[in-house]
DOVOKOL-36395 format. One record per residue (C-alpha): residue in three letters; x, y negated, z negated. Coordinates in Angstrom, 2 decimals, padded with zeros to 5 digits. Layout:
DOVOKOL-36395
{rec 'ALA', {X, Y, Z}} ...
end
This chain:
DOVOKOL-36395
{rec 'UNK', {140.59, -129.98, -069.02}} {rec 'UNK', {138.37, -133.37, -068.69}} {rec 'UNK', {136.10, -132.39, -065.97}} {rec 'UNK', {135.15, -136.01, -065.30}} {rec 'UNK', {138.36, -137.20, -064.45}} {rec 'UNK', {138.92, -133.57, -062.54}} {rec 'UNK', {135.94, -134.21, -060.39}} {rec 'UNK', {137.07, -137.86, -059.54}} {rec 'UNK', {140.35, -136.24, -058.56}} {rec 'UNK', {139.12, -133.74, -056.05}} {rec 'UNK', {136.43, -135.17, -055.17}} {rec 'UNK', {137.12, -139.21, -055.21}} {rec 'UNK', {134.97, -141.72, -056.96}} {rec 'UNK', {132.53, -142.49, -054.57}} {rec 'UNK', {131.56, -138.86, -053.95}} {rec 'UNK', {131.50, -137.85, -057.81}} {rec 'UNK', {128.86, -140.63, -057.87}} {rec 'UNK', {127.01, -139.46, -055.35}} {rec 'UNK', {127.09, -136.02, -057.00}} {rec 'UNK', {125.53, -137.14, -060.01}} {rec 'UNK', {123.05, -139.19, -058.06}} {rec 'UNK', {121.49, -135.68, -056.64}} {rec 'UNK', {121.50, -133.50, -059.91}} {rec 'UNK', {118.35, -134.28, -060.63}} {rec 'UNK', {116.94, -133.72, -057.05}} {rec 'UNK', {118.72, -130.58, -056.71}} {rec 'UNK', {118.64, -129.33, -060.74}} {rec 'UNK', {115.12, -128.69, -063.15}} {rec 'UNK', {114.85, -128.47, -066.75}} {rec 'UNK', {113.46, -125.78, -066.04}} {rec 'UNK', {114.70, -122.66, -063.72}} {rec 'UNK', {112.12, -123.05, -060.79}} {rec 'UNK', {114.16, -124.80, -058.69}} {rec 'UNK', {116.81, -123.57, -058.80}} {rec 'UNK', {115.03, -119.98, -058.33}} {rec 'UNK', {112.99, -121.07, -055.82}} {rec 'UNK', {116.30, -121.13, -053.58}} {rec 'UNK', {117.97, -117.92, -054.64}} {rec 'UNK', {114.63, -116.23, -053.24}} {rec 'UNK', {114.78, -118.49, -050.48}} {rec 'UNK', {118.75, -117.17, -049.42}} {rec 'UNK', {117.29, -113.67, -050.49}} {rec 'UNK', {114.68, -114.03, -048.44}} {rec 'UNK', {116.08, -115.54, -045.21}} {rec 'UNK', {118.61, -112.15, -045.61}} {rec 'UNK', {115.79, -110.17, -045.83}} {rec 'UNK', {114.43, -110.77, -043.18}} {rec 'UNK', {117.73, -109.51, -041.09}} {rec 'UNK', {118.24, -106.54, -042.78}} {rec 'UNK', {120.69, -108.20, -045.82}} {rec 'UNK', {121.27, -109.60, -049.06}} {rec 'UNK', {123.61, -111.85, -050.56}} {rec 'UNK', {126.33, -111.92, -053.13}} {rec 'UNK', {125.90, -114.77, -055.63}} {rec 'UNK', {128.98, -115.43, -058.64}} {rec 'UNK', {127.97, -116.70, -061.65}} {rec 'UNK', {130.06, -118.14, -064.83}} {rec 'UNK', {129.11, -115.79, -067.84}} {rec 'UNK', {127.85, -118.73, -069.51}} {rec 'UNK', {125.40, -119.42, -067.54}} {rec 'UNK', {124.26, -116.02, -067.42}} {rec 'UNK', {124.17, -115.91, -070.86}} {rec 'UNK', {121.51, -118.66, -070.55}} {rec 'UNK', {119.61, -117.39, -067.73}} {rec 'UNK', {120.03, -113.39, -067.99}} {rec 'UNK', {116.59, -112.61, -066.95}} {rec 'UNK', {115.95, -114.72, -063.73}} {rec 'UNK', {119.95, -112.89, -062.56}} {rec 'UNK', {118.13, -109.67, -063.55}} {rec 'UNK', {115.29, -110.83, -061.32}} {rec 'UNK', {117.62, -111.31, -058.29}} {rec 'UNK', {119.49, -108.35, -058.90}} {rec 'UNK', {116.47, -106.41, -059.27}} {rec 'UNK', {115.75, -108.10, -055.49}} {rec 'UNK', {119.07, -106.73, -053.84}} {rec 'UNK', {121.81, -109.44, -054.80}} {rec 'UNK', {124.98, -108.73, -055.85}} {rec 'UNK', {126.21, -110.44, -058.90}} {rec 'UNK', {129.58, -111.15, -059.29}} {rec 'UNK', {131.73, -113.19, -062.34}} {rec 'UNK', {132.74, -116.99, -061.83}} {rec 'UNK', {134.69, -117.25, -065.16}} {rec 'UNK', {132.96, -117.83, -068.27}} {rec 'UNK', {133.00, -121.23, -068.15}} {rec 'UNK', {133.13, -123.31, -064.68}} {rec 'UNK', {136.90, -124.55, -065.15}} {rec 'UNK', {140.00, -124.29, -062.56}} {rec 'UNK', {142.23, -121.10, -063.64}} {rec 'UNK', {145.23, -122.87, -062.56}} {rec 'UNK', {144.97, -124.92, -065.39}} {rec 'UNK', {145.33, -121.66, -067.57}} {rec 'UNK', {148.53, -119.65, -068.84}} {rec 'UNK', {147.97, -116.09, -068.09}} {rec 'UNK', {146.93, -115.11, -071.93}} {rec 'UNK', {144.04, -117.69, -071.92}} {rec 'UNK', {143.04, -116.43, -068.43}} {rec 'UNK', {142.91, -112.56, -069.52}} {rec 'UNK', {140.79, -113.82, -072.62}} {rec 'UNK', {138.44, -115.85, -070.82}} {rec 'UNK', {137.82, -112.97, -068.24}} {rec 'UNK', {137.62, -110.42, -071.24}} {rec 'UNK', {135.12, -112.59, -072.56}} {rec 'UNK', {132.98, -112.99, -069.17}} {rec 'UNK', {133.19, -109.07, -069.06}} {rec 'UNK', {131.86, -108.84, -072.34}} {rec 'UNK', {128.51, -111.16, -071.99}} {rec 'UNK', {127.93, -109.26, -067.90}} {rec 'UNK', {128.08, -105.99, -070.02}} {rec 'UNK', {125.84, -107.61, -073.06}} {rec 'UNK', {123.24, -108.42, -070.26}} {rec 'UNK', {123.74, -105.30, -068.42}} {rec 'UNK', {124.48, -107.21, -064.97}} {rec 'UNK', {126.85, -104.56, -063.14}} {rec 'UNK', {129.80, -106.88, -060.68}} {rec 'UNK', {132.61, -105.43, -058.86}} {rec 'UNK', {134.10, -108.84, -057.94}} {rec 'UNK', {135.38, -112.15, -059.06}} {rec 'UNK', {135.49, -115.47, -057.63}} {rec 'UNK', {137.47, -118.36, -059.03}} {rec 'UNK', {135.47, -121.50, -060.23}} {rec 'UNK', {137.26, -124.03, -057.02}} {rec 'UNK', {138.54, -121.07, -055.70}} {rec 'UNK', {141.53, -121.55, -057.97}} {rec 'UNK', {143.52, -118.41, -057.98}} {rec 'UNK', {147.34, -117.76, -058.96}} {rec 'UNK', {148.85, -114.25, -058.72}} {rec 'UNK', {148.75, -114.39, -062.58}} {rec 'UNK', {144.76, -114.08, -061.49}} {rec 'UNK', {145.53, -111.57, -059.17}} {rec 'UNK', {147.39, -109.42, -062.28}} {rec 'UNK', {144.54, -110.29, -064.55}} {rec 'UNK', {141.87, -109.31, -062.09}} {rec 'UNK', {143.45, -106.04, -061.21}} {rec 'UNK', {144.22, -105.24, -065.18}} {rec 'UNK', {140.72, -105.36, -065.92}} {rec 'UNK', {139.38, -103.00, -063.42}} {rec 'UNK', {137.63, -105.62, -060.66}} {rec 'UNK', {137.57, -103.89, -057.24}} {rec 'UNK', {137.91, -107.05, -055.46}} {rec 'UNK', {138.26, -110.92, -055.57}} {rec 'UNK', {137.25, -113.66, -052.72}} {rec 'UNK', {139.07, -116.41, -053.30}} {rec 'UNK', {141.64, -117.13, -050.47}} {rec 'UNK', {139.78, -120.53, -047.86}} {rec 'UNK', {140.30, -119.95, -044.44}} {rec 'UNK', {139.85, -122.83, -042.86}} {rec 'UNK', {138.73, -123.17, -038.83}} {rec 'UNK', {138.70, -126.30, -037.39}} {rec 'UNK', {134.89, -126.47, -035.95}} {rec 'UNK', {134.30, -129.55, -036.88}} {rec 'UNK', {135.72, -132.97, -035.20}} {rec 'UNK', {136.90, -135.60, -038.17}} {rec 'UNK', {138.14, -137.99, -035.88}} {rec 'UNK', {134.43, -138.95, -035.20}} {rec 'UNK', {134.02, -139.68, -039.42}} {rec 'UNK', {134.81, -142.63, -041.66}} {rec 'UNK', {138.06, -142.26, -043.25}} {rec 'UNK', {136.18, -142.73, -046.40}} {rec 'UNK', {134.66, -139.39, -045.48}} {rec 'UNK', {137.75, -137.67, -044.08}} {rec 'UNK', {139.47, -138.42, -047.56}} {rec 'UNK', {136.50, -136.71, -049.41}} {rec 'UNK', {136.78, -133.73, -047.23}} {rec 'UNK', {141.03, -133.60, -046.89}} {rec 'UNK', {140.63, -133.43, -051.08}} {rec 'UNK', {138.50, -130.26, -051.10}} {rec 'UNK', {141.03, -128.62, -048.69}} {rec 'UNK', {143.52, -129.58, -051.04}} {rec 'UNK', {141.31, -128.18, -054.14}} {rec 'UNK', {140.77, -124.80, -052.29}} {rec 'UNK', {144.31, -124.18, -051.49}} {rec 'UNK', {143.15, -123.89, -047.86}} {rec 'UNK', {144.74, -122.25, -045.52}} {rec 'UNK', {144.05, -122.05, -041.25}} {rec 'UNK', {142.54, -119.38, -039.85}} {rec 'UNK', {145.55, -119.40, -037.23}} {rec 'UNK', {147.80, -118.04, -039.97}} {rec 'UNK', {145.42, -115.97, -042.14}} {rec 'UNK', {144.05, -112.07, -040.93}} {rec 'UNK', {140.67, -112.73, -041.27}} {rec 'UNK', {140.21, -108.90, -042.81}} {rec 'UNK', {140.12, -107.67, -046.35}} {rec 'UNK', {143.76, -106.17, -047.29}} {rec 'UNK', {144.59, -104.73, -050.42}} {rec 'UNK', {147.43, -105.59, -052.89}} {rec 'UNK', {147.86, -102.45, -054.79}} {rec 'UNK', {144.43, -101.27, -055.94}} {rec 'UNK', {142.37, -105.44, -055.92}} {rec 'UNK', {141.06, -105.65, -052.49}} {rec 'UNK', {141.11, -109.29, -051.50}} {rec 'UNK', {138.58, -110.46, -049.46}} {rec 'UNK', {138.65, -114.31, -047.59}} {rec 'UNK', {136.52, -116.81, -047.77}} {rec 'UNK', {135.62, -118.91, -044.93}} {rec 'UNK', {134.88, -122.93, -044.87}} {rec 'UNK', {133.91, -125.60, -044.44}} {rec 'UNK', {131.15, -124.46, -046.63}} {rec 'UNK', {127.91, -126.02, -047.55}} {rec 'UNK', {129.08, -128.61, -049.92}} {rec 'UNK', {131.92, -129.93, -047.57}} {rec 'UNK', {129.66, -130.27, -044.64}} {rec 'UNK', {126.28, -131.35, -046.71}} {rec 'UNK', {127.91, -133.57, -049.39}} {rec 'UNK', {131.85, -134.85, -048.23}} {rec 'UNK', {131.02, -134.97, -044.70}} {rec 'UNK', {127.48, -136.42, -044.79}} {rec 'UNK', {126.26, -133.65, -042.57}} {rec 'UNK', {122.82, -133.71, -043.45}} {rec 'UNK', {120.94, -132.12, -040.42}} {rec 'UNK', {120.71, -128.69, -040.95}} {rec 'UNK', {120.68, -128.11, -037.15}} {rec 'UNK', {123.87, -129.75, -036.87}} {rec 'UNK', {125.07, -127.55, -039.78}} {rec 'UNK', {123.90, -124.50, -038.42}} {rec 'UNK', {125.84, -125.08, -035.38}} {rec 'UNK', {128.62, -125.75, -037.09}} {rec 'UNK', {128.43, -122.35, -039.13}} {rec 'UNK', {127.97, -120.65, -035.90}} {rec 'UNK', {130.96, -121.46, -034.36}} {rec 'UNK', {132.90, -119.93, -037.17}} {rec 'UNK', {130.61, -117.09, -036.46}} {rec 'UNK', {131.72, -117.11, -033.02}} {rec 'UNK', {135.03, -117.05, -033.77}} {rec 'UNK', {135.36, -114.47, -036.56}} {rec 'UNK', {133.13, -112.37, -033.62}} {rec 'UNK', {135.90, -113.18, -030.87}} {rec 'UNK', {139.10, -111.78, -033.43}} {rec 'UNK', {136.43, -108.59, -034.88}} {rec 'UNK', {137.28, -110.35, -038.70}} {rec 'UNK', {134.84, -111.01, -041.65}} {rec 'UNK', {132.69, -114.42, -042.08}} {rec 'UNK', {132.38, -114.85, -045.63}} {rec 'UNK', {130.30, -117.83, -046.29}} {rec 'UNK', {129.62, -119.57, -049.83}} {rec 'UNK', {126.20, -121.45, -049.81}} {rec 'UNK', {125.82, -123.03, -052.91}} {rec 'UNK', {122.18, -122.19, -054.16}} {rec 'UNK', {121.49, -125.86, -055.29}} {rec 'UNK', {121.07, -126.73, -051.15}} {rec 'UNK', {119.47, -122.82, -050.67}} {rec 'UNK', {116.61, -124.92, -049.73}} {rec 'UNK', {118.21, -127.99, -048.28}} {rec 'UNK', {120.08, -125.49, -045.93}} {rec 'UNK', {117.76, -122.66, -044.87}} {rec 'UNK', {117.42, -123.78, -041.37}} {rec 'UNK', {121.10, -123.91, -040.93}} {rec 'UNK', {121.33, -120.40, -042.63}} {rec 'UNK', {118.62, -119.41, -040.23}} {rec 'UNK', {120.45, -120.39, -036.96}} {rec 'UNK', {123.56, -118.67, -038.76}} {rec 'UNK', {121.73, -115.00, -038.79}} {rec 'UNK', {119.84, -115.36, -035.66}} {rec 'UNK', {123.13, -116.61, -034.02}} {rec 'UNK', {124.82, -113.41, -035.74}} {rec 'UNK', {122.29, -111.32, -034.25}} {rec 'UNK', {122.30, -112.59, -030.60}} {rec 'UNK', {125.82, -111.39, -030.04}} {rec 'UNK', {126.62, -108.62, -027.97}} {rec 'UNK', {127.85, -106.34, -030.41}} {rec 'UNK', {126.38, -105.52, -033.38}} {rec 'UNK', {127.65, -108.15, -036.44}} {rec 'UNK', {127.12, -106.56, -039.89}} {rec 'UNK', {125.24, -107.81, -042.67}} {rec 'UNK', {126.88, -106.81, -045.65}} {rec 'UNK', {127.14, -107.64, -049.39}} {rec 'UNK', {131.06, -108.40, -050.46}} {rec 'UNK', {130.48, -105.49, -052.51}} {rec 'UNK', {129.36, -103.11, -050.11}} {rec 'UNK', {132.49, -104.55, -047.79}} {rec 'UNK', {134.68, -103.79, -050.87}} {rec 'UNK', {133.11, -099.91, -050.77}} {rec 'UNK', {133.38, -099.78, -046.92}} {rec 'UNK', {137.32, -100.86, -047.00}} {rec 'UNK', {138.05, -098.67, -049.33}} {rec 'UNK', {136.49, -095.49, -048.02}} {rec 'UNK', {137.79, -096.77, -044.46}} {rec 'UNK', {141.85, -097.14, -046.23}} {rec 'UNK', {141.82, -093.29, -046.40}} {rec 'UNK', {141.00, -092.62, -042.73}} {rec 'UNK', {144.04, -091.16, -040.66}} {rec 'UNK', {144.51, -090.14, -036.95}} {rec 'UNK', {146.65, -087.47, -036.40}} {rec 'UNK', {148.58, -086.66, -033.32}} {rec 'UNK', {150.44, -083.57, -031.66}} {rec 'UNK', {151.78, -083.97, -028.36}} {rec 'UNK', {150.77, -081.42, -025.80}} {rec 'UNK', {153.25, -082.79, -022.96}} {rec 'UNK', {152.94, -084.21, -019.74}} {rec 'UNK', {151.34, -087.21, -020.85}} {rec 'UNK', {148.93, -085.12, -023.16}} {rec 'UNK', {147.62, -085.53, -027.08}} {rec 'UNK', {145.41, -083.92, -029.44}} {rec 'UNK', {144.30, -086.14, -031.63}} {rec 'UNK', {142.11, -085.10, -035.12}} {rec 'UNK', {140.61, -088.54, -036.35}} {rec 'UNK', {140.23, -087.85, -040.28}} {rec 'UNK', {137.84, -090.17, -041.09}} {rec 'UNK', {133.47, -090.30, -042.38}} {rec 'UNK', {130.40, -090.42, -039.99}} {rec 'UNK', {130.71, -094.49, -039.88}} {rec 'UNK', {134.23, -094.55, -038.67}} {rec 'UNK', {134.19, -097.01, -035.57}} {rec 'UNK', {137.05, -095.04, -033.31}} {rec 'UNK', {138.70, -097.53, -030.35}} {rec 'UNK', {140.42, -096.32, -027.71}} {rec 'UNK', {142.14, -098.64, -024.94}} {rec 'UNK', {144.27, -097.94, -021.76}} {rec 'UNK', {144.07, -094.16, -021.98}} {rec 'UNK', {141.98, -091.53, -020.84}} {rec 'UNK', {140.09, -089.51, -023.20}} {rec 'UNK', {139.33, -085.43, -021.34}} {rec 'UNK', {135.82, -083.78, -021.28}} {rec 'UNK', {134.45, -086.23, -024.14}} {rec 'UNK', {131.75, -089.65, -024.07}} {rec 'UNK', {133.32, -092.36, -024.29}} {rec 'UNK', {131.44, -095.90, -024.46}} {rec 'UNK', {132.28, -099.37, -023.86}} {rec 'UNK', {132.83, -101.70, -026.63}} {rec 'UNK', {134.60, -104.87, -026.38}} {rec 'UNK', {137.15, -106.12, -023.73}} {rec 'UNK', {139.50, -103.30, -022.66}} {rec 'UNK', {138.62, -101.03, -025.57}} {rec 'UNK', {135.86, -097.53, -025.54}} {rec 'UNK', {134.20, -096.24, -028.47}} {rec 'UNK', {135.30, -092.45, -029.08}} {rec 'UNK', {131.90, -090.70, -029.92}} {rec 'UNK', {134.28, -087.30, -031.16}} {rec 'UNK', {136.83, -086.65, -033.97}} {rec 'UNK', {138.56, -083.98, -031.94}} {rec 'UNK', {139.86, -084.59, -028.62}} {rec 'UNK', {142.51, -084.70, -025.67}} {rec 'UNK', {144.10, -088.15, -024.39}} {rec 'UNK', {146.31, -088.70, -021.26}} {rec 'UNK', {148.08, -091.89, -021.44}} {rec 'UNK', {151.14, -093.56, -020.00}} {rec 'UNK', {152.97, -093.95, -023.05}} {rec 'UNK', {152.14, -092.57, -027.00}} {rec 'UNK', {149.31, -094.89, -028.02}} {rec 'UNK', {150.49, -095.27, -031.16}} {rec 'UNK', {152.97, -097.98, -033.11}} {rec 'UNK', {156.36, -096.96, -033.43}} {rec 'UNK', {158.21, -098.16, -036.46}} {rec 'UNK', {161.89, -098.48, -037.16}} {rec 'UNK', {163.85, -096.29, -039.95}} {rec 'UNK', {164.69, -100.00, -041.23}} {rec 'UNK', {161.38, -101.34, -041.82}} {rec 'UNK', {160.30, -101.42, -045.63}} {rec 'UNK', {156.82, -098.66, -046.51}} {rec 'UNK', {155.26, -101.57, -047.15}} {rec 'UNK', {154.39, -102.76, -043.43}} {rec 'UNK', {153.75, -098.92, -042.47}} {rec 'UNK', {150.89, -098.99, -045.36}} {rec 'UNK', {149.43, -102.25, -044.19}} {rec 'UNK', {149.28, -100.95, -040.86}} {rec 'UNK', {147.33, -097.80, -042.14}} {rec 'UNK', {145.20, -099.18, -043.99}} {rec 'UNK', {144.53, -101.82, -041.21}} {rec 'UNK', {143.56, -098.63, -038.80}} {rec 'UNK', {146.42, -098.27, -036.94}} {rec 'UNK', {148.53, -094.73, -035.83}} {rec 'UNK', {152.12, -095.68, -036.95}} {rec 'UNK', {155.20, -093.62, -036.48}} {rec 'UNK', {158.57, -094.20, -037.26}} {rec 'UNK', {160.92, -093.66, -034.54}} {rec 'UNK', {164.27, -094.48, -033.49}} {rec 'UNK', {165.31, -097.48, -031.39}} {rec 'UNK', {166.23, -095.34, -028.37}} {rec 'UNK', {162.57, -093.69, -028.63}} {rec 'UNK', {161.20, -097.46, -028.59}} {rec 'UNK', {159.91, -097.23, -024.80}} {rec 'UNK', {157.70, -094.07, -025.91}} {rec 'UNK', {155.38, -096.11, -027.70}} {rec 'UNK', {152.31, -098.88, -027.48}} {rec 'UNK', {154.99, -100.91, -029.21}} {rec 'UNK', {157.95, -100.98, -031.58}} {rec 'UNK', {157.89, -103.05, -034.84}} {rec 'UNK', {161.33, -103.37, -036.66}} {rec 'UNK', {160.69, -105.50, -039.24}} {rec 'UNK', {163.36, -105.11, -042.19}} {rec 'UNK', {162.08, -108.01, -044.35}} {rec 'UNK', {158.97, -106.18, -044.96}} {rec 'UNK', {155.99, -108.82, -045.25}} {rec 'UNK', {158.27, -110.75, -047.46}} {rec 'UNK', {158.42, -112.02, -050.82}} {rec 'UNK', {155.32, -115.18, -051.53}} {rec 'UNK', {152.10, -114.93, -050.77}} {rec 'UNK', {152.18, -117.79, -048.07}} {rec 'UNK', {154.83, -115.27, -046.29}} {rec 'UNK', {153.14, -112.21, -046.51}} {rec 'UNK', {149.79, -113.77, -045.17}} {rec 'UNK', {151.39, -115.02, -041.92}} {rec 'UNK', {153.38, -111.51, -041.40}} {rec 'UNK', {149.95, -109.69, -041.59}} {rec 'UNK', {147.92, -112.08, -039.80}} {rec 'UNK', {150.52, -111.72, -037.13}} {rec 'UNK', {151.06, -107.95, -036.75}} {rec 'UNK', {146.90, -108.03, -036.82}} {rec 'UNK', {147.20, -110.47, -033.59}} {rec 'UNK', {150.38, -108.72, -032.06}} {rec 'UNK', {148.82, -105.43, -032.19}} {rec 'UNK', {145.15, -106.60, -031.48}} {rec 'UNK', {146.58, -108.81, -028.05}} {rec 'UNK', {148.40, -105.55, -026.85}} {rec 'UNK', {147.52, -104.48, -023.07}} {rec 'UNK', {148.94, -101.03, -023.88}} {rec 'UNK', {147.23, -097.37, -024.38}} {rec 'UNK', {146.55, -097.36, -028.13}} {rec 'UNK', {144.28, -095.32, -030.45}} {rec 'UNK', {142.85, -097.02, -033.91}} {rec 'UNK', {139.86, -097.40, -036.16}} {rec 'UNK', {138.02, -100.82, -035.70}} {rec 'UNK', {137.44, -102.79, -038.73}} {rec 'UNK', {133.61, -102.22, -039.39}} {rec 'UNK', {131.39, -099.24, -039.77}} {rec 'UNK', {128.58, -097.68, -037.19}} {rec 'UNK', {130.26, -099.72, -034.03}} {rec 'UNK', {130.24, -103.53, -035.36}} {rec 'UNK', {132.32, -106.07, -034.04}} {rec 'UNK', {132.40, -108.28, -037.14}} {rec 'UNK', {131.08, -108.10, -040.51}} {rec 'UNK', {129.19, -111.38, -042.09}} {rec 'UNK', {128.91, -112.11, -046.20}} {rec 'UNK', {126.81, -114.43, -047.20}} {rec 'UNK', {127.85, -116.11, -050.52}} {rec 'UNK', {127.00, -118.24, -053.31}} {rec 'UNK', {127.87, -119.93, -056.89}} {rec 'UNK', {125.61, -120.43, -059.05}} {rec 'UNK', {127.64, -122.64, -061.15}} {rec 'UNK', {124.29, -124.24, -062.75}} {rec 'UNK', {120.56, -123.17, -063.01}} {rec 'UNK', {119.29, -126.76, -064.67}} {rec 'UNK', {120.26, -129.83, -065.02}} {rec 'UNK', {120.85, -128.90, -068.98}} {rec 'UNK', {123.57, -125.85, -067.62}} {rec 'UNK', {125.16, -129.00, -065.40}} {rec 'UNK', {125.65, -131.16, -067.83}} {rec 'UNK', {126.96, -128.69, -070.80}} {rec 'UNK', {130.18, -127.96, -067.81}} {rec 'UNK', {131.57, -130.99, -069.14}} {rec 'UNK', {131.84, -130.04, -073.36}} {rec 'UNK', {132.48, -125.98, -072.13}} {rec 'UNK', {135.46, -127.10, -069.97}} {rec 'UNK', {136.64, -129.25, -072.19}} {rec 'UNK', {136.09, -126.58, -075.33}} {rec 'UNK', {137.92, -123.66, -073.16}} 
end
């Protein structure tokens, strides 16, 4: 791949000038810089009771192992980026399973541990997916959710076209159509990504005031706190410095709300899903209205009830109609089962989702429909493409979520949170040496 030309493509002419105009602001010969503004993103988490994840191409790690030993060491995650910084898309699936092998190989060399992978553009296929999951990575955050937070009528159209190209690069998609929760597929947890990030606000859309950014970044926030989804944010380290104010107005925004939002590495979101996938509620019926319900779940398990009455146990409120459930044992008297009824027709598939998702589920008949919260039949399943199976989950998620019904089920975040918030970040170059060797390792892999 000629990474020149690439950049020119998906970026346009004007802005890959610009980009090379700031490498040398941005970029050392040396490492300081650059590690001046991991600690300054480690720091600012710090200080709020995180730490981030940061993805790194194996190369580069190669080059650098002991300053990523040095942020490790200080409570980042590391995750892989490739092994070089090219676009996956651009590889068959052999030369994609080699060049992960091969990033495995130099994390292991270095003794960096990673659970997940993120795409260099956020260029995934679901040969990526098959790769990822072959070669034992928990997770992978590669899927842009785009919300529209940001007015472009009010830019140049010079500016519009820089920033329509990088939705076109990430494959984005809106947050309308998109769950904004972790799901797995099979055993690879995948885990969204939300922009516009750093580099599409700072550098495509001119958006230099890091007030103005931080507002920007906070309305997302807002919004993934409104729908009780994940923020995942990717700050590029190269404007760690350039954006700490807007990073600071993020967190303090995130901690204003409210309900508690959590802080959380991807990888300790990754641990938290998966523990939370196993968690069941199940029901016997007692008549008259009555259940016993026996939550099988861990300590952290967030337990929502709405519409019902729960006997002789504290409840709290929690958000809107719903009360947190303080026991894991307990009566409910309701006007209907507060569960999701499922038809004989509809495929495992959308009965696992909805499990894993938090939900009670139980397949009845259509005659038993009016017994329920609400009856799904859906005997397409979540259907067949990825762009297919993303709407169908985002909307059961919003079907389900709107419902003014008695239901039972297990909110998405541990210890009570509303929303969960990732703070990200590529390190796809530590000097202005790593920046500049891109162009002869793209073009040699």
């Amino acid at each position: 791949m000629n990474l020149v030309s690439f950049s020119i493509r998906t970026k346009g002419a004007h802005n890959f000038t610009r980009r090379l105009g700031t490498v040398f602001t941005r970029f050392g010969v040396s490492e300081t810089p650059i590690r001046h503004a991991l600690h300054c993103i480690i720091e600012s988490l710090r200080q709020y009771g995180g730490a981030p994840t940061f993805f790194i191409p194996a190369v580069v790690l190669d080059r650098h192992p002991a300053l990523i030993s040095e942020i490790a060491h200080d409570g980042a995650e590391i995750g892989v980026h490739g092994y070089v910084h090219n676009d996956y898309r651009t590889l068959s699936k052999g030369e994609q399973y080699k060049q992960t092998e091969q990033a495995i190989s130099v994390f292991q060399k270095n003794t960096i541990p990673y659970q997940g992978f993120r795409n260099p553009y956020l260029g995934w296929t679901q040969e990526s997916l098959d790769v990822y999951a072959s070669l034992g990575f928990h997770y992978e955050s590669n899927v842009a959710v785009l919300h529209d937070v940001v007015d472009l009528s009010s830019f140049s159209p010079l500016l519009q076209s820089g920033f329509a190209k990088s939705l076109k690069l990430f494959q984005a998609v809106p947050c309308t159509v998109y769950a904004l929760r972790p799901h797995f597929e099979a055993e690879l947890l995948r885990i969204p990504t939300s922009i516009p990030d750093d580099e599409m606000l700072f550098d495509r859309l001119r958006i230099t005031d890091p007030q103005e950014v931080g507002r920007v970044w906070s309305r997302v926030m807002q919004h993934v706190y409104d729908i009780g989804g994940l923020y995942t944010l990717n700050l590029h380290p190269e404007r760690g410095v350039l954006c700490k104010q807007a990073l600071d107005t993020l967190l303090s925004y995130a901690r204003s709300r409210p309900l508690p939002v959590w802080l959380a590495r991807i990888g300790d979101i990754a641990k938290w899903w998966t523990e939370r996938r196993a968690f069941r509620l199940n029901m016997r019926s007692l008549g008259s209205h009555r259940w016993q319900i026996e939550a099988v779940c861990t300590p952290r398990a967030t337990l929502l009830a709405r519409h019902l009455t729960i006997e002789d146990q504290p409840v709290t409120p929690w958000y809107g109609s719903d009360m947190c459930v303080q026991s894991h044992c307990f009566t409910v008297r309701a006007t209907c089962c507060p569960c999701i009824g499922v038809s004989p027709q509809t495929p495992q598939q959308v009965l696992d989702f909805l499990y894993e998702q938090g939900y009670l589920v139980v397949r009845c008949s259509v005659e038993e429909a009016h017994s329920y919260a609400m009856y799904l039949d859906e005997p397409e399943g979540l259907g067949t493409t990825c762009e297919k199976q993303a709407k169908r989950r985002s909307a059961l998620v919003q079907r389900i979520e709107a419902l003014e019904a008695p239901l039972l089920y297990f909110g998405c975040w541990p210890n009570g949170n509303r929303a969960a918030l990732a703070i990200s970040g590529d390190i796809d170059s530590v000097t202005v040496q790593d920046f500049f060797l891109r162009i002869v390792e793209v073009f040699q892999h």
